[in-house]
C-alpha positions in Angstrom: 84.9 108.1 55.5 88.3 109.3 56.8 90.3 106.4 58.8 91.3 107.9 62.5 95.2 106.8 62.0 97.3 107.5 65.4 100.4 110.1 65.0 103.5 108.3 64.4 106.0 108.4 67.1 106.5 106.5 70.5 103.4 104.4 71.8 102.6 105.1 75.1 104.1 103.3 77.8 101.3 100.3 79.1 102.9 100.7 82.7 101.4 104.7 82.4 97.8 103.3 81.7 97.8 100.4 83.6 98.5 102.4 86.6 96.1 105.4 85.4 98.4 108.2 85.6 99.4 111.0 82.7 102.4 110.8 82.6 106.3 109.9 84.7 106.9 111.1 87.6 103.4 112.5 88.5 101.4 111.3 91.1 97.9 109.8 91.4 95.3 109.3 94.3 93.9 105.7 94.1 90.7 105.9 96.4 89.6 102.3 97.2 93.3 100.4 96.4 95.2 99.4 99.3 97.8 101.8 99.3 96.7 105.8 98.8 98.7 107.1 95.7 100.7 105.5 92.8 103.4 106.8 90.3 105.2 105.5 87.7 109.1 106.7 88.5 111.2 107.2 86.0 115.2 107.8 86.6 117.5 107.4 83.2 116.1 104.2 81.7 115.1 102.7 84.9 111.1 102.6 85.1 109.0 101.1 88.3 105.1 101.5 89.2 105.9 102.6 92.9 102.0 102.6 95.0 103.1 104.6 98.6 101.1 105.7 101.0 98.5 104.7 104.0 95.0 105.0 103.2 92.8 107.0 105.0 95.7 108.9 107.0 96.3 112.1 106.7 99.2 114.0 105.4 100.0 117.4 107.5 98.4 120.1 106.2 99.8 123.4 105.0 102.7 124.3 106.6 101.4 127.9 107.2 99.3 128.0 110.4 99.4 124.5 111.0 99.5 123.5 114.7 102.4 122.2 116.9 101.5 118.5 116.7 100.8 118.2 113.1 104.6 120.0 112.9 106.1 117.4 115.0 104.1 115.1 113.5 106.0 115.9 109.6 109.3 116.4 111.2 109.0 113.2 112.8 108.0 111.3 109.6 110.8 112.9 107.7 113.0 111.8 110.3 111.7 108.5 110.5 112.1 107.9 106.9 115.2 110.2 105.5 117.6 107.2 104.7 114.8 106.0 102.5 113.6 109.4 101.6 117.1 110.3 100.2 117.3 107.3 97.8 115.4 109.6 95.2 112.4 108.8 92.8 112.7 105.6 92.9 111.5 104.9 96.3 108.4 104.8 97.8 109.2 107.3 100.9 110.8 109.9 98.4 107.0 110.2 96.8 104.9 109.6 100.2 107.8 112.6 101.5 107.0 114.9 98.5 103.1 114.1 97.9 101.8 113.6 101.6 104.2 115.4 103.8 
């Protein structure tokens, strides 16, 4: 019988299957955790798990034909949360900003 040997290279990072996702820096919805989506950022060398996100709220939708409140609505989360939003990948609003809004 032929032994099933794994390629050599890099092992996969545990933080990436622990949290479920494919890969860095992509997004994952996490129905029934307290917290809506999770990632696992990665900046340089720097790697966090980052969970974001209220669950059970809705994003906006589509910006195309979407009604006045749901526009005020965005605008006045991204608003709300631009200091935070504008410290990059590594931050929970950046990824609620980009997945959600």
């Amino acid at each position: 019988m032929a032994e099933h040997k794994k390629p050599h290279g890099k092992k996969k990072d545990p933080r990436l299957e622990r949290a479920g996702v494919s890969g860095y820096n992509k997004p994952k919805a996490t129905p029934g955790a307290k917290k809506s989506h999770v990632v696992v950022a990665k900046e340089g060398d720097q790697i966090k798990t980052i969970r974001f996100g209220q669950q059970g709220v809705k994003g906006s939708p589509k910006k195309e034909g979407e009604s006045e409140a749901y526009r005020k609505r965005r605008e006045s989360f991204k608003a709300r949360h631009a200091k935070n939003i504008k410290k990059g990948k590594m931050s929970a609003a950046y990824w609620a900003d980009k997945v959600k809004w």
